[in-house]
C-alpha positions as CSV (number, residue, x, y, z in Angstrom):
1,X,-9.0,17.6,-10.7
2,X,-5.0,17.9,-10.5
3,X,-3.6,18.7,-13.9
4,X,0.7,16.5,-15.1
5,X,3.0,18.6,-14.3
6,X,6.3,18.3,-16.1
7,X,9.7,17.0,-14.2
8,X,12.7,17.7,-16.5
9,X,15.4,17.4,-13.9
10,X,14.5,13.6,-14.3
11,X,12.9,14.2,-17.9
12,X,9.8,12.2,-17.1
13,X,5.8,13.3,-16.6
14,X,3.8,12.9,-13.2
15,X,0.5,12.1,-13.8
16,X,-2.2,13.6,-12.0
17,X,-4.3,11.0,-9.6
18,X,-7.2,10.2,-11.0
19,X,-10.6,11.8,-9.5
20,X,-12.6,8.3,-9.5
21,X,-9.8,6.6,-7.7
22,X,-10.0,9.9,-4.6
23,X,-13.7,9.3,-4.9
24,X,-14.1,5.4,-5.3
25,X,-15.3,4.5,-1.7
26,X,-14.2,1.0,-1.3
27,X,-10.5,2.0,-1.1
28,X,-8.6,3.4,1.7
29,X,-5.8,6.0,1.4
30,X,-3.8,2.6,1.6
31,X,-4.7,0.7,-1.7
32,X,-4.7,4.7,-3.5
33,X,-1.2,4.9,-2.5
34,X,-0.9,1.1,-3.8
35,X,-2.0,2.2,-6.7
36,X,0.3,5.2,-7.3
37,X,3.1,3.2,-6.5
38,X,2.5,0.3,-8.9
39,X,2.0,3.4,-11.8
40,X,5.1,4.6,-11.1
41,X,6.6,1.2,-11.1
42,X,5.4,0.8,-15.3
43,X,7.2,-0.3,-17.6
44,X,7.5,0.5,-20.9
45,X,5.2,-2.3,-21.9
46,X,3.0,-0.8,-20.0
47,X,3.0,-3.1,-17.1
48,X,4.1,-3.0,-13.8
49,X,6.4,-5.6,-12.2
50,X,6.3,-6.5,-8.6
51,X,9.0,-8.9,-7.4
52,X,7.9,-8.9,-3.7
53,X,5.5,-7.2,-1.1
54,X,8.8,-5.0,-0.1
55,X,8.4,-2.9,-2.8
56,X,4.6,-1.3,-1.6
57,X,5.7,-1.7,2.2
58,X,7.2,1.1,2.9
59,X,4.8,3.4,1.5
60,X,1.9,2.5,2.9
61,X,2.7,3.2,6.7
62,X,0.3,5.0,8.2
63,X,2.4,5.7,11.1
64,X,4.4,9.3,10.4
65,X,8.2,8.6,10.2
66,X,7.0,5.2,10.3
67,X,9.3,2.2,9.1
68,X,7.1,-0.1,7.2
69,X,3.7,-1.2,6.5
70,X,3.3,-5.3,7.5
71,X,3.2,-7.6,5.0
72,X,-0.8,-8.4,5.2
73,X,-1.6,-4.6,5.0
74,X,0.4,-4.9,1.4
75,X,-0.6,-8.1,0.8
76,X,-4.4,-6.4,1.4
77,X,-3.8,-3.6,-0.6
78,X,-3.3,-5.1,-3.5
79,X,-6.3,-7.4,-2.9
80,X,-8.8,-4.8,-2.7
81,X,-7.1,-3.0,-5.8
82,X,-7.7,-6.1,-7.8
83,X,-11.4,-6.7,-6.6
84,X,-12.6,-3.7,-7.3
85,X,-11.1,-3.5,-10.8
86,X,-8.0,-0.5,-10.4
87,X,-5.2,-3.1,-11.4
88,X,-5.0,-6.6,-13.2
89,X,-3.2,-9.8,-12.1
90,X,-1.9,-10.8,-16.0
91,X,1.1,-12.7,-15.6
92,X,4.3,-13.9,-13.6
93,X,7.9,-13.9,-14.5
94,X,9.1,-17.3,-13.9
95,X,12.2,-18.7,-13.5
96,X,12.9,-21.0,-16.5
97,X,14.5,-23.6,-14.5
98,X,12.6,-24.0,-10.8
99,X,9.2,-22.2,-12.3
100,X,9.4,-20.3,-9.2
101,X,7.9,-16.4,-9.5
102,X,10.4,-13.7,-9.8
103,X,7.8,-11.3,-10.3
104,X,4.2,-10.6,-10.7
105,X,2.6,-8.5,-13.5
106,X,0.1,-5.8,-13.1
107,X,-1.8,-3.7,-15.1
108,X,-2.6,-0.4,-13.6
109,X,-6.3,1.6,-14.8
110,X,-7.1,5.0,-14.7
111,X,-10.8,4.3,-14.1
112,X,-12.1,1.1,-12.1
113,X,-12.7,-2.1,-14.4
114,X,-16.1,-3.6,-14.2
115,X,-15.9,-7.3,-12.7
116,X,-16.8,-9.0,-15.7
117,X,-14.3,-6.9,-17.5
118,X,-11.7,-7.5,-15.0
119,X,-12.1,-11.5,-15.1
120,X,-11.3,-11.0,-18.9
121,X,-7.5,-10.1,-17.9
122,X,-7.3,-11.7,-14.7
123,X,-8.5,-15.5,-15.0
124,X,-7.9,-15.9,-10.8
125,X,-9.9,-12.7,-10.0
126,X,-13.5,-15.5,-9.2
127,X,-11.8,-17.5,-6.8
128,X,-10.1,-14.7,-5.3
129,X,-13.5,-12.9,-5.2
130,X,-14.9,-16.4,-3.7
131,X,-12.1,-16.8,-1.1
132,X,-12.2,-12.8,-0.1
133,X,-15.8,-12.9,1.2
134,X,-14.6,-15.5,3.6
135,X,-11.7,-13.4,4.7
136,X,-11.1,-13.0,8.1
137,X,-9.9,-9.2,7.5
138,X,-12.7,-7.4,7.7
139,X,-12.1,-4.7,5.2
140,X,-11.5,-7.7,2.3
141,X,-14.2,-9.5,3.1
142,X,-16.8,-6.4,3.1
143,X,-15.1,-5.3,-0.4
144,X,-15.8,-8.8,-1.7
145,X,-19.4,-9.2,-0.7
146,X,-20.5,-5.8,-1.6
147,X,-18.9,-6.8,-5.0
148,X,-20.6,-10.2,-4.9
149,X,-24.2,-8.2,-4.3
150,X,-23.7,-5.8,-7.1
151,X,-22.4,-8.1,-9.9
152,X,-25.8,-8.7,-11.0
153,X,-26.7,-4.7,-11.3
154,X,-23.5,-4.4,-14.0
155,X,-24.3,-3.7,-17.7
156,X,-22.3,-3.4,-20.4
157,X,-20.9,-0.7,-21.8
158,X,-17.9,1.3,-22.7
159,X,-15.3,2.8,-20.0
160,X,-14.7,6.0,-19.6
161,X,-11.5,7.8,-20.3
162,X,-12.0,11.3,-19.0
163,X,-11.4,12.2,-15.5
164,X,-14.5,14.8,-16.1
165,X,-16.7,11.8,-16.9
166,X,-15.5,9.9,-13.5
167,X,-19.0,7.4,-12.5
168,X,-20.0,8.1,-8.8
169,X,-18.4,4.9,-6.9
170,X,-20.4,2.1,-5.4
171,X,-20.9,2.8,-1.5
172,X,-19.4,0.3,0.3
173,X,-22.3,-0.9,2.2
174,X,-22.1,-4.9,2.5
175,X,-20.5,-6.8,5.2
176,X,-18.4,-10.0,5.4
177,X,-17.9,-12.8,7.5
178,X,-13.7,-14.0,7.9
179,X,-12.0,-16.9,6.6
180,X,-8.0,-17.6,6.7
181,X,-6.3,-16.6,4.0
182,X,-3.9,-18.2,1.7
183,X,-1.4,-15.8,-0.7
184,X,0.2,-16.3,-2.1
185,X,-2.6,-14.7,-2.5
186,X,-1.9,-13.9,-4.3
187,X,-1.5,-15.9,-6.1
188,X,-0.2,-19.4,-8.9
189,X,2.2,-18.2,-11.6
190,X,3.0,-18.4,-15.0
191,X,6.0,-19.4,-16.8
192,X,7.0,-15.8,-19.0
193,X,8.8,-17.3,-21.9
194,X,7.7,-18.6,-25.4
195,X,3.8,-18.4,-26.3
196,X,2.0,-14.6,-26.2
197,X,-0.5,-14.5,-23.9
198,X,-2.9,-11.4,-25.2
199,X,-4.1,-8.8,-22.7
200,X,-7.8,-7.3,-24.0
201,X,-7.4,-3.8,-24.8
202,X,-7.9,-1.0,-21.3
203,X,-9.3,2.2,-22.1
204,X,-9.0,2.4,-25.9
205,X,-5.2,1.6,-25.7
206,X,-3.3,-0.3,-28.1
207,X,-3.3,-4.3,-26.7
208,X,-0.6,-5.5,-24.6
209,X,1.0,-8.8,-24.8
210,X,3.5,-10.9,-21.9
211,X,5.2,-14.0,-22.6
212,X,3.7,-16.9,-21.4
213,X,4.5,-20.7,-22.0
214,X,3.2,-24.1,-20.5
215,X,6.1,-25.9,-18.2
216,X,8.2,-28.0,-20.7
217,X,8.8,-31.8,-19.9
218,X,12.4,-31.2,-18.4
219,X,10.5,-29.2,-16.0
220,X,8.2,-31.2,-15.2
221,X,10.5,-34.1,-14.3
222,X,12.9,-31.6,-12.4
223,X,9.5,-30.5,-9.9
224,X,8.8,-34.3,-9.9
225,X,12.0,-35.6,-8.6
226,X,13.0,-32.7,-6.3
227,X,9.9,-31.9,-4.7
228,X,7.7,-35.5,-5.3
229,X,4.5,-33.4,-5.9
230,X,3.1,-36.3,-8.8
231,X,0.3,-37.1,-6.2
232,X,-0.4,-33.7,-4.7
233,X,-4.9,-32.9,-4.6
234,X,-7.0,-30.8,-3.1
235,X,-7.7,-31.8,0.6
236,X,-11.9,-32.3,0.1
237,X,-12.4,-31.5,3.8
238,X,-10.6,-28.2,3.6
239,X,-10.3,-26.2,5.5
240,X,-9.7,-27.8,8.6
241,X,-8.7,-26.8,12.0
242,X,-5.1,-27.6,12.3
243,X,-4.8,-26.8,16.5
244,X,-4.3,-30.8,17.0
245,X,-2.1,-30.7,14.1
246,X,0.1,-27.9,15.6
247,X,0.5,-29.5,18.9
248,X,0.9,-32.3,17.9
249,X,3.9,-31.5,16.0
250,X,5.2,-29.4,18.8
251,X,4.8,-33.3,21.3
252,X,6.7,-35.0,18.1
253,X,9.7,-32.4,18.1
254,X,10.2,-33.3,21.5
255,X,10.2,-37.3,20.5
256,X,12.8,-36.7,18.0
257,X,10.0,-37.8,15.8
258,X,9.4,-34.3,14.1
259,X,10.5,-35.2,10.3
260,X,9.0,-38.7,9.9
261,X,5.9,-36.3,11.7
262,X,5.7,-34.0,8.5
263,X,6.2,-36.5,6.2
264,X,3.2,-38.3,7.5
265,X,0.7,-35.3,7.9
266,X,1.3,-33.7,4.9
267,X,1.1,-37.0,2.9
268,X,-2.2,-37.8,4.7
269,X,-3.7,-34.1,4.3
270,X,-2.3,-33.2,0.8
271,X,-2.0,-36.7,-1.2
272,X,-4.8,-39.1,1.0
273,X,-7.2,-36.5,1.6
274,X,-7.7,-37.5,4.8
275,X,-9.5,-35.1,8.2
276,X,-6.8,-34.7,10.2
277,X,-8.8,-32.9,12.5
278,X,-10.7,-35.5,13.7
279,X,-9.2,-37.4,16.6
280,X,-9.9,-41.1,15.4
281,X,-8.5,-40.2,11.8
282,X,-5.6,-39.0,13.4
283,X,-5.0,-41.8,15.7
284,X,-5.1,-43.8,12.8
285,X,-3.0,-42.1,10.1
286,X,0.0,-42.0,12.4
287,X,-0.5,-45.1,14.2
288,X,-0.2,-46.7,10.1
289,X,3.1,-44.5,9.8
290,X,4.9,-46.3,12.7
291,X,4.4,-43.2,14.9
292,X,2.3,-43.8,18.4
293,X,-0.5,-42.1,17.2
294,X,-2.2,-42.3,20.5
295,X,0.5,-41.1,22.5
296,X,0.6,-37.9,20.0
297,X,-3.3,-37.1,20.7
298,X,-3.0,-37.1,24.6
299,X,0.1,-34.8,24.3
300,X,-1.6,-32.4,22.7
301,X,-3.4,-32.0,26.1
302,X,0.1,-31.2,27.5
303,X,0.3,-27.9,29.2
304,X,4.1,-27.7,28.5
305,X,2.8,-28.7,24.6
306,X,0.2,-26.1,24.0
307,X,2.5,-23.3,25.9
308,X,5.5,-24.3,23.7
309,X,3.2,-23.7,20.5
310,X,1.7,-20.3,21.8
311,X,5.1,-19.0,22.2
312,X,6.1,-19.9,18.9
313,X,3.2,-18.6,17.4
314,X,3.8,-14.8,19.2
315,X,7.7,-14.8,18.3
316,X,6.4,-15.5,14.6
317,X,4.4,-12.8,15.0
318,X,6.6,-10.0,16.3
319,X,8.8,-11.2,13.4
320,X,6.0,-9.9,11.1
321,X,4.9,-13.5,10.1
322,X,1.2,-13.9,8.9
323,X,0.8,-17.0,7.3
324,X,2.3,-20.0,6.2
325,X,4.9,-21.2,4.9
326,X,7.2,-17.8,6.0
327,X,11.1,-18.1,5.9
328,X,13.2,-15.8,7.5
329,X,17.1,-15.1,6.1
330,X,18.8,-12.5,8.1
331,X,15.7,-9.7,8.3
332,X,14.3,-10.7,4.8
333,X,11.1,-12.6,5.1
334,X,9.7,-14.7,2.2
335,X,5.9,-15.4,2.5
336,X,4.4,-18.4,0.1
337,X,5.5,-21.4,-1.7
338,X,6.3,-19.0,-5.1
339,X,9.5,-17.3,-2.9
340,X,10.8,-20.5,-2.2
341,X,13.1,-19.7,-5.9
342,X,14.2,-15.8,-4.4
343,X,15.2,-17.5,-0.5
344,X,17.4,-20.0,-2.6
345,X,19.2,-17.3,-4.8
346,X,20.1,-15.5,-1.4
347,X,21.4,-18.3,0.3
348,X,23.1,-19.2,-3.0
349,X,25.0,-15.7,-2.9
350,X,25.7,-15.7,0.8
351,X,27.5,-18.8,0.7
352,X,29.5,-18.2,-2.3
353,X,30.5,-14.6,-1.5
């Protein structure tokens, strides 16, 4: 067991890793050096703010004299570290105007949190359990299912707070099959402003509380008008495979069709609810939205089409892209709908500096 040493040079004490988290065998060294480096991130609140994936990149390289980690292997990391209980998702620092996500708020344990216990801070942690068995990484997936199997075995009882009384960790012995994943994970924000939203106390500690406050009616009329999300639903034939959808955007571009293109696919998959990976749904959607819908579905057969779309796809990925929506300014990448705010503020500055 490794013992705080004292640092007076910068007046501050290092905590000793804790002995579950070496021994816990559903983590990696990857998500145990997550972990030290959201502790060392705390606040004096207590929690630990993380306004993008940049901040756990670079130390989780496993590479020596490596740059830095990809953004799935920290988007990954802290994943697992919330499935199996080591850190809480319990709020998001929102701008007050946009409600875009400046940063996300984590609570870091010393010993693993039951699931049940978990949920209690982190509402999201179900359907991220739920999505993660799907995951196509294999790692998440086989986290998430062995988690899934042994939820039933849990009883209640009090946590812990002695290294010396450390539980043996679960073996990690279920398997997953893959799904795509979203991100945002991680993850859809709160506002941090007016109303207290209590955290449940963690290891016999004193309870913790973050600001927290519905979106107020200005805000809602500002996301209305800019962004004309009023008639946004869930897509009941989600997931669906979006290969026609890709091509076909790549044979629109080429038409000099490509806006009036989005505009129609993203009304029809996000508003209509409609299968746009069937071919006589898409015929039809695009044929009612003045586009030649047929003419789009035989160019997706179009060598030049489907080599224009693979290409794209590899110089995405050897930018580090791994999902969508990514945005690239200069050598920043922004992953996910919530960075949309942070890529504003830069292009802001850069154009009035």
């Amino acid at each position: 067991m490794t013992h705080p040493h004292s640092n007076a040079s910068a007046g501050e004490t290092l905590l000793g890793t804790p002995t579950a988290l070496m021994l816990d065998t559903r983590l990696t060294p990857l998500e145990r050096n997550g972990w030290q480096v959201l502790r060392m991130l705390r606040a004096a609140d207590g929690l630990s703010p993380l306004a993008n994936l940049g901040q756990l990149r670079r130390y989780l390289t496993s590479i020596p004299l490596g740059q830095r980690a990809g953004y799935e292997t920290a988007w990954r990391v802290l994943v697992v570290l919330r499935l199996t209980g080591w850190i809480s998702l319990i709020g998001q620092h929102r701008d007050p105007l946009t409600g875009h996500v400046l940063s996300e708020l984590y609570q870091v344990h010393d010993h693993p949190l039951r699931f049940a216990q978990a949920c209690e801070l982190d509402a999201s942690l179900p359907d991220l359990l739920h999505e993660s068995e799907r995951h196509e990484n294999n790692q998440v997936s086989r986290v998430a299912s062995h988690i899934q199997a042994t939820m039933t075995d849990e009883k209640p009882g009090p946590v812990a707070d002695d290294d010396h009384n450390d539980p043996p960790p679960p073996a990690s012995t279920a398997t997953g099959q893959p799904q795509p994943a979203d991100t945002d994970a991680p993850e859809e924000p709160a506002n941090a402003s007016a109303n207290p939203m209590a955290v449940l106390p963690q290891n016999h500690r004193a309870r913790q509380t973050i600001q927290d406050s519905a979106p107020t009616y200005s805000l809602y009329k500002y996301k209305k008008i800019r962004h004309g999300l009023s008639k946004y639903q869930m897509n009941p034939n989600f997931p669906v495979n979006t290969l026609l959808l890709m091509r076909a955007s790549i044979a629109a571009k080429k038409r000099g069709e490509l806006e009036q293109f989005i505009e129609i696919a993203f009304k029809a998959m996000w508003e209509d609810g409609k299968k746009m990976d069937d071919p006589e749904t898409f015929v039809e959607v695009f044929t009612d939205g003045g586009l030649d819908g047929q003419a789009l579905l035989e160019a997706t057969q179009d060598s030049e089409v489907k080599r224009e779309l693979i290409d794209n796809t590899q110089r995405a990925a050897d930018h580090g892209a791994f999902g969508i929506p990514t945005f690239f300014f200069g050598e920043e990448m922004f992953f996910g709908k919530e960075r949309l705010g942070q890529l504003e503020e830069l292009i802001a500055k850069s154009i009035t500096t």
